[in-house]
N, C-alpha and C positions, 0 to 999 in steps of 0.2 A: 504494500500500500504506500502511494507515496505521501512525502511528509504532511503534505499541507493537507492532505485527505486525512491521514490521521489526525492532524491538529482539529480539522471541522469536527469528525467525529467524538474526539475527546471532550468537545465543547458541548458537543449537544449530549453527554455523558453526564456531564456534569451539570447539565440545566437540570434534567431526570431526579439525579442524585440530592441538589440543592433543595426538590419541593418532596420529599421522604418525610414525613411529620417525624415530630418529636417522638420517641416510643413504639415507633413502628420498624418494620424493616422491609426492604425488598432485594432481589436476587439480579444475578449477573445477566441471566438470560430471561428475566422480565424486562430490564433493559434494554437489551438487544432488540428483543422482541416490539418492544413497543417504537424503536427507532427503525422498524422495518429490515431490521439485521438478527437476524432468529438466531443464525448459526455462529452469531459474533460473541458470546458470552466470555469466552479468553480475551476479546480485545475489552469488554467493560469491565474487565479486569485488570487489565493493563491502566487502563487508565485512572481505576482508584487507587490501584497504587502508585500512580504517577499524580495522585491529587494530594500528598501528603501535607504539603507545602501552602496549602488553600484553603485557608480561613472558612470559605464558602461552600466547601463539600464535604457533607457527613460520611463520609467511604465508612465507617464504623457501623453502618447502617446495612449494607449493601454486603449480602450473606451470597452463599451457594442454594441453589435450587432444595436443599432442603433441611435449611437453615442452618448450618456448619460454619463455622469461622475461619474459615478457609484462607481468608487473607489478614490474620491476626497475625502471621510473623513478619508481615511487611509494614506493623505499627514500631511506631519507637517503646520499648520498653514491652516486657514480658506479655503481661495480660491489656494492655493499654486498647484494645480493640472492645475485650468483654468489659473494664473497666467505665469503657463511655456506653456503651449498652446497657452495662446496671444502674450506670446513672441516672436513664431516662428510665428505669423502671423494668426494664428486659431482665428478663431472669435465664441463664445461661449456665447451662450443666455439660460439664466434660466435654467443652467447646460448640455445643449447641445449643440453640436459640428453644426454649421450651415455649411450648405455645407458639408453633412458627407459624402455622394456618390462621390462627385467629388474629396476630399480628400485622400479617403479609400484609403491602400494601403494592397493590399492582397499578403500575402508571396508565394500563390499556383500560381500565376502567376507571383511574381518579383523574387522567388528565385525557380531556377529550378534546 
């Protein structure tokens, strides 16, 4: 992909990722999916963790397809991925998101 396509896409990664409510969480390939890239779930992973640096994206939010913490080792510090999810209230057992279904928030249906 070339660069500036990737840069579009990381952007529009991170619009998805910024309207994630407080206390909710959504998946790599919900994003994909709702940006009409189904099969891109490695690249909206790429990209949260390329958002480390950005005030304005919750990546702490932004789980694996069935709620796993999948990219907690690309936070700074041990637990710092489950530690911002407990804080909004997320309760997270042996790196997974409890209550993933009731939590989800799917962008194809809150953002029309």
């Amino acid at each position: 992909m070339a660069q500036q396509q990737e840069e579009n896409f990381f952007d529009k990664v991170y619009d998805v990722a910024a309207q994630v409510p407080y206390g909710r969480v959504t998946s790599y390939g919900a994003i994909a999916k709702f940006l009409g890239a189904a099969r891109s779930a490695r690249m909206v992973g790429w990209a949260m963790n390329a958002s480390h640096n950005r005030d304005d994206v919750p990546a702490h939010r932004v789980v694996n397809r069935v709620g796993l913490l999948t990219g907690k080792h690309h936070f700074d510090g041990t637990n710092l991925m489950q530690q911002l999810l407990e804080s909004e209230g997320v309760i997270v057992k042996e790196n997974k998101i409890v209550d993933f279904a009731k939590l989800f928030w799917d962008p194809a249906k809150e953002l029309l």
